[in-house]
C-alpha positions in Angstrom: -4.8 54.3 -11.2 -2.1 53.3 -14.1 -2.4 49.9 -14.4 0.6 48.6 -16.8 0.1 44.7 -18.2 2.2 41.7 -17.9 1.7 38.8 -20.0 -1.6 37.3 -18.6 -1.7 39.3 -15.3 -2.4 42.7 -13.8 0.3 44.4 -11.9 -0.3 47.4 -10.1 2.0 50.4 -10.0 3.3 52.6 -7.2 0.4 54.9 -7.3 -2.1 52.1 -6.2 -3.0 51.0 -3.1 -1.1 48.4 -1.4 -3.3 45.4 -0.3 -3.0 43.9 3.0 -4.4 41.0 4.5 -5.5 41.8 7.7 -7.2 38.7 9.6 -8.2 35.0 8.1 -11.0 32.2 9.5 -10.9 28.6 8.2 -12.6 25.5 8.8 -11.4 22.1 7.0 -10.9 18.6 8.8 -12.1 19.5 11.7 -9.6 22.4 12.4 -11.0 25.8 13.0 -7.4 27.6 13.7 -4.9 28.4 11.3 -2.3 28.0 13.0 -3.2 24.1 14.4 -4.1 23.7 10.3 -0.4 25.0 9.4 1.3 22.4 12.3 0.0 19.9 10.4 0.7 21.0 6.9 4.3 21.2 8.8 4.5 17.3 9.7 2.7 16.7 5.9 -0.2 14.7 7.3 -3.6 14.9 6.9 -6.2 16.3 9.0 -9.4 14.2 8.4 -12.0 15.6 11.7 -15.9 16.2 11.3 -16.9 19.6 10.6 -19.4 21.1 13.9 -23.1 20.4 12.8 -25.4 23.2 11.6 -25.9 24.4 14.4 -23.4 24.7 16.4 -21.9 26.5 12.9 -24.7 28.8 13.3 -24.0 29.6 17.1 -20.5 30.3 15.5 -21.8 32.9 12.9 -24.0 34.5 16.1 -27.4 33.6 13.7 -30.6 33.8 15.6 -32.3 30.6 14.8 -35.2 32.3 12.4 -32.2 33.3 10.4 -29.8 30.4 10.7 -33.1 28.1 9.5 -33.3 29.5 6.2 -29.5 28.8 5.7 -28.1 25.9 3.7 -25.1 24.1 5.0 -22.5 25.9 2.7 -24.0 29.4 3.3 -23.7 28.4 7.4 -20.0 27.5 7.2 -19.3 30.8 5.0 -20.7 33.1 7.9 -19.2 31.1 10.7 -15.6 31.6 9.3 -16.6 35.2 7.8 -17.5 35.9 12.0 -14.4 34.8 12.8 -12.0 36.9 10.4 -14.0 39.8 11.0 -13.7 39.8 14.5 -10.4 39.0 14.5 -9.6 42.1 11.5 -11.4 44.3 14.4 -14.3 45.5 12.1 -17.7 46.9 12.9 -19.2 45.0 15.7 -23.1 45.8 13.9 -24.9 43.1 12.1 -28.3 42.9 10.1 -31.0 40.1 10.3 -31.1 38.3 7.0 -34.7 39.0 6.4 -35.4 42.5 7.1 -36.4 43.2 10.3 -34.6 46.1 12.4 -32.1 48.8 11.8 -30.1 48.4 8.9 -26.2 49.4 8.7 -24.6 49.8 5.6 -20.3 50.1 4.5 -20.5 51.1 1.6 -16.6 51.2 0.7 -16.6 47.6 1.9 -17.4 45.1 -0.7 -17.7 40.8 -1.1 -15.9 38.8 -3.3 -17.4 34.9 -2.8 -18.0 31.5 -4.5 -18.7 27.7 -4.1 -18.3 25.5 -6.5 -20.8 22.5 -5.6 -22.8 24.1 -2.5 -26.0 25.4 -4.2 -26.6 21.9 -5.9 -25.7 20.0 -2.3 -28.2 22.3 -1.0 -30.8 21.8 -3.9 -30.0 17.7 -3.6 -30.9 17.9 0.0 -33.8 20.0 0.1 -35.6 17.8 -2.9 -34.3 15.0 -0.7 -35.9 15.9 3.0 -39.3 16.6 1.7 -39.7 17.9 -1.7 -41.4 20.7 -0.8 -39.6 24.5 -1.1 -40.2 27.7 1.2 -39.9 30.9 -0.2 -36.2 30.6 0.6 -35.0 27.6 -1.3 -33.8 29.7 -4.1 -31.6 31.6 -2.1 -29.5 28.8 -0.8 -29.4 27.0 -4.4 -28.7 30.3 -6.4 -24.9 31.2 -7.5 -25.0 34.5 -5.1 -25.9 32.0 -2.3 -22.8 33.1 -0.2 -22.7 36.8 -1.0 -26.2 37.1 -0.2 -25.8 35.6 3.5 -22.4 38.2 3.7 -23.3 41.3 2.3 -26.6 41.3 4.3 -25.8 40.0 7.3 -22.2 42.3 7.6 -23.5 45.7 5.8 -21.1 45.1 3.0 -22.4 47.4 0.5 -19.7 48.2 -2.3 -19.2 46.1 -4.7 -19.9 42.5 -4.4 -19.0 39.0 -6.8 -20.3 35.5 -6.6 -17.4 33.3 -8.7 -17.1 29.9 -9.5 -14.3 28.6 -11.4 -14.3 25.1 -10.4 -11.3 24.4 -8.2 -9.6 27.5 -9.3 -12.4 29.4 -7.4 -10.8 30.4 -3.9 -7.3 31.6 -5.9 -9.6 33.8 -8.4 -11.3 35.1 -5.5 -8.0 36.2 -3.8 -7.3 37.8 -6.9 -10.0 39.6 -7.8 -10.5 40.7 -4.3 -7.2 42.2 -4.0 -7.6 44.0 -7.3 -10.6 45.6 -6.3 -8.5 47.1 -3.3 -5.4 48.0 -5.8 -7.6 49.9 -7.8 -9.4 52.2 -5.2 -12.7 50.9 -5.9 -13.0 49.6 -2.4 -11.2 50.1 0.9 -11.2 46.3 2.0 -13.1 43.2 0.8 -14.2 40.2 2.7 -13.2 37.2 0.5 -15.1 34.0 1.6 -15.4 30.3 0.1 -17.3 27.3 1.0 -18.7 23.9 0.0 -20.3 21.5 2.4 -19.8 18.0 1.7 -20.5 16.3 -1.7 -23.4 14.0 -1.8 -23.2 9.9 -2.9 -24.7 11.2 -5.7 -22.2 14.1 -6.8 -19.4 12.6 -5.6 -20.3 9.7 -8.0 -20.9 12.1 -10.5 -17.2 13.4 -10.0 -16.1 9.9 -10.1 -17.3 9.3 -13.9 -15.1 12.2 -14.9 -11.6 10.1 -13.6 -11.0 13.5 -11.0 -12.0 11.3 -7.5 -9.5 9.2 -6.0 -9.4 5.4 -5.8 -7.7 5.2 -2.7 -6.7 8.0 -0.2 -3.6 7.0 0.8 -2.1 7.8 -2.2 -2.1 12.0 -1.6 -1.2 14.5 -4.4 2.2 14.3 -5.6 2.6 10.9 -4.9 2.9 7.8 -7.6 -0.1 6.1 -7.0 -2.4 9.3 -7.4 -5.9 8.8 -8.7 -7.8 11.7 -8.6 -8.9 14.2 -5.0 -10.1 13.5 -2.3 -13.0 15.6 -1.7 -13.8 17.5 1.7 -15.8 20.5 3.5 -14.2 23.4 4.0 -14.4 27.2 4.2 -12.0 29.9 4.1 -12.1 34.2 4.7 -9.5 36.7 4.3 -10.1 40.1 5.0 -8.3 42.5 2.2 -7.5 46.2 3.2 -6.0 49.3 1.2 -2.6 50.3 3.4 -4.6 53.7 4.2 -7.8 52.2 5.4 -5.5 49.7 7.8 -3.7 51.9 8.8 -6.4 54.3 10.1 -8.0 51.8 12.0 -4.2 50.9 13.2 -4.7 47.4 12.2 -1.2 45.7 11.8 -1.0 43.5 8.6 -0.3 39.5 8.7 0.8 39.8 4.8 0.9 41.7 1.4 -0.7 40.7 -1.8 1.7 41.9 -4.3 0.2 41.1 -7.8 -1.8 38.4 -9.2 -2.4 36.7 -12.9 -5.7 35.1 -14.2 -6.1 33.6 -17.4 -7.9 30.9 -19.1 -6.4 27.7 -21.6 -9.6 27.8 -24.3 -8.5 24.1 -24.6 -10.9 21.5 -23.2 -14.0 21.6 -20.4 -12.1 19.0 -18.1 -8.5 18.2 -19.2 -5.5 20.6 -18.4 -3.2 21.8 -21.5 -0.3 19.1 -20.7 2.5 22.3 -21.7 0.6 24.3 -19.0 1.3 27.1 -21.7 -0.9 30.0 -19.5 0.4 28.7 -16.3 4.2 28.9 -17.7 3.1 32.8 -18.6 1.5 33.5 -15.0 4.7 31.8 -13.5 7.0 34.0 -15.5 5.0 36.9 -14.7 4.7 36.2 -11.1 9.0 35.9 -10.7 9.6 38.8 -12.4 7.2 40.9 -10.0 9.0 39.2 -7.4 12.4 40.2 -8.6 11.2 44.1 -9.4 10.6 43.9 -5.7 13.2 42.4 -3.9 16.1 42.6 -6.6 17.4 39.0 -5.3 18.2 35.7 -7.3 15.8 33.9 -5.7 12.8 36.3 -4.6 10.2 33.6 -4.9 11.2 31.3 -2.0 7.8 29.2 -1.9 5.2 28.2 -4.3 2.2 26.4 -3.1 0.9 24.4 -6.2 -2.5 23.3 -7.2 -1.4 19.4 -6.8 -5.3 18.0 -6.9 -4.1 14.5 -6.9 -5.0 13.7 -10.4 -2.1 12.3 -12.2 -2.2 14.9 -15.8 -2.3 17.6 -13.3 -0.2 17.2 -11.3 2.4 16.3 -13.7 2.1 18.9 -16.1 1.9 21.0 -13.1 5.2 20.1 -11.8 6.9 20.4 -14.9 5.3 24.1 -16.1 7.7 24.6 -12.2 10.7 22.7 -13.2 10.8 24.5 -16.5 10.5 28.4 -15.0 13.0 27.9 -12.1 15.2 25.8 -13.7 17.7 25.0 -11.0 16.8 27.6 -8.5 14.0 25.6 -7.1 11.8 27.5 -5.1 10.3 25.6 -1.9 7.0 23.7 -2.5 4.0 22.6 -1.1 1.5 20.5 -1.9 -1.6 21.8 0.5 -3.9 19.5 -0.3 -2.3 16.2 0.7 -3.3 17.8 4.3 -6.9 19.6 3.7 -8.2 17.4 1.2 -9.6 19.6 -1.8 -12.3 22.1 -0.4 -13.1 23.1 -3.9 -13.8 26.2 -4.3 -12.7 27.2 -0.1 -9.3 25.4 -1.4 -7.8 28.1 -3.2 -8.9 30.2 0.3 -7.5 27.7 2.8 -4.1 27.7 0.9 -4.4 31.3 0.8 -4.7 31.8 4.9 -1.8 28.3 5.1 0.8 31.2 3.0 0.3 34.0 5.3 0.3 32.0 8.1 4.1 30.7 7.0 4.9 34.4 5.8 3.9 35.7 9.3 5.9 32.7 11.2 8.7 32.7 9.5 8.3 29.1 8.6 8.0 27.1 6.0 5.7 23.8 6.0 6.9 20.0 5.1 8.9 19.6 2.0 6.4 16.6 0.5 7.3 13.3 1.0 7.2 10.2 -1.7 7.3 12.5 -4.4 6.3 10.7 -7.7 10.1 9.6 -8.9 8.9 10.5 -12.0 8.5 14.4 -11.6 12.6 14.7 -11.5 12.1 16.4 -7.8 14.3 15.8 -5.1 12.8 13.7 -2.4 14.7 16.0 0.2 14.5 19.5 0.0 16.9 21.1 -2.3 17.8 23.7 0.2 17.4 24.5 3.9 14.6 25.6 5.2 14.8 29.1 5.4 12.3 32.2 7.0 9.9 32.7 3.6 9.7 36.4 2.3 7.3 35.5 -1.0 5.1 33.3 -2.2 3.4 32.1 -5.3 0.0 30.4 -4.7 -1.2 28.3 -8.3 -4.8 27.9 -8.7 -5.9 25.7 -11.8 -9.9 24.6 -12.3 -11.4 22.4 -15.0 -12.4 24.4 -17.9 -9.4 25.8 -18.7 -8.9 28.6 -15.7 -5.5 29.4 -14.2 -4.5 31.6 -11.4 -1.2 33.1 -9.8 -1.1 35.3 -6.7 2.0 37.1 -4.7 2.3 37.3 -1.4 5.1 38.6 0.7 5.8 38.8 4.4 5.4 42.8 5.9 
């Protein structure tokens, strides 16, 4: 592979695979279809429904109960939305026990790209919580591999495998680096999965301290009495294949990952660079790949920002956009004013919300009660029109940034 470099990203050339998502599972706000989760994104409201309990999660995942017991929360909603994307992708209908016992099947061209950014110390919390005492699997639901432990086992995915967490940057860094393992050769698809169960009193006080929580909810991202996020449980997969391997098992795409950028600030552990500097770079980056492919004036017909909800940024967010597209204003959305922000499954669940709109044709809500402030219009600047590319912005504290391209195939 000749891999050529642009700015802060990696784009791929000709003689590369092509990367095509092949099948997505979600569960935020009580939604467990992608396509009811984009009809709300469409009317810009929120979804705000319980999550199933544990069990019913691990009935979802098709766990046996000795394996589904030594499961935390987070690891539970990862497999339950992992079953349901690789069912729907068509893949191997095998599965292993999580703790040994029986035949053992093994894909070795198949690898896991995975993350949380708050589950293993949810789990931890509650586990110290009910009784204090551990089993021999405690560590494995607190440990940073959590998640691609519970996959790679329980699905035979034996290529390569990467537990991330990049704070809320995590489910876009995932996309990325999942998709670049499939551009390179060095796997012939990748489950990419996310998930964080529901932040403690404790955590979410935590969070609070650092100014990133909202005060009140009805202010949503974007809007000019933002506070901070709303936080909420949530899990995303997406199933990445090379063209060739999709194509042998005559598996028609839902979308293309073109390219994808990821770079970090080196500024501050919580605060965002207010230029948005590296995020100006990825943008640049990201249009130009755009244009190389389509060869149009306006290639990049919807970006789905980052838009936490917390007033720096979102702001500087906004203007990094205003700056690169000038006039030519691509269409926005502003995801988590529906979701809530997942953490690290948010990235994920925006993910699955752009190939779902790539694959309708359709384009969600243009936001409404913009901050007056941002310069944006309050009505869309153009009609709505049948979306052909996307941009998907991931930003995390600590100074991470992320871009990824898709396009409709």
């Amino acid at each position: 592979m000749r891999a050529a470099i642009y700015q802060c990203g990696v784009s791929f050339h000709s003689d590369s695979s092509r990367v095509f998502i092949t099948a997505c599972g979600i569960l935020v706000g009580g939604c467990d279809s992608v396509e009811g989760l984009f009809e709300a994104l469409c009317v810009d409201m929120p979804v705000g429904g319980r999550l199933p309990e544990s069990e019913a999660l691990a009935e979802a995942a098709g766990l046996e109960v000795g394996d589904a017991g030594i499961l935390s929360r987070h690891q539970l909603l990862a497999l339950a939305v992992t079953e349901s994307a690789w069912k729907a992708a068509g893949l191997s209908p095998e599965r292993n026990r999580l703790r040994g016992e029986g035949a053992k099947h093994r894909l070795p061209a198949i690898g896991c790209v995975s993350g949380s950014s708050l589950g293993g110390l949810v789990a931890m919390e509650g586990d110290v919580t009910a009784s204090g005492k551990f089993s021999p699997y405690s560590i494995s639901r607190w440990r940073g591999n959590a998640i691609a432990a519970a996959a790679t086992v329980r699905y035979g995915l034996g290529g390569v495998d990467f537990s991330l967490n990049a704070a809320s940057a995590t489910g876009a860094q995932i996309l990325y680096l999942a998709a670049s393992l499939v551009a390179s050769g060095i796997l012939d698809a990748v489950v990419a999965v996310a998930a964080d169960a529901a932040v403690s009193p404790v955590l979410r006080s935590a969070m609070g301290r650092g100014g990133s929580v909202t005060q009140n909810s009805e202010f949503r991202p974007l809007s000019a009495g933002r506070s901070g996020m709303l936080p909420a449980e949530g899990a995303a997969c997406v199933i990445l294949e090379s063209e060739s391997h999709a194509g042998m098992r005559g598996v028609a795409p839902l979308a293309e990952w073109l390219w994808g950028g990821c770079a970090n600030e080196s500024r501050h552990l919580m605060a965002p660079d207010p230029e948005a500097r590296v995020l100006e770079e990825l943008l640049v980056a990201a249009k130009n790949r755009a244009l190389r492919r389509d060869g149009g004036e306006l290639p990049v017909d919807w970006i789905s920002l980052h838009a936490t909800g917390t007033p720096r940024f979102d702001a500087a967010e906004i203007s990094c956009v205003r700056r690169v597209f000038g006039d030519h204003l691509p269409w926005i959305s502003a995801m988590k004013r529906t979701t809530g922000h997942a953490l690290a499954a948010s990235g994920l669940l925006e993910a699955t919300l752009l190939v779902e709109g790539l694959r309708a044709g359709k384009l969600p809500a243009w936001p409404r009660n913009i901050d007056p402030s941002f310069g944006l219009p309050e009505e869309p600047p153009h009609p709505s029109q049948s979306p052909s590319t996307a941009v998907q912005i991931g930003q995390g504290m600590g100074g991470t940034v992320v871009a990824n391209v898709l396009s409709r195939v």
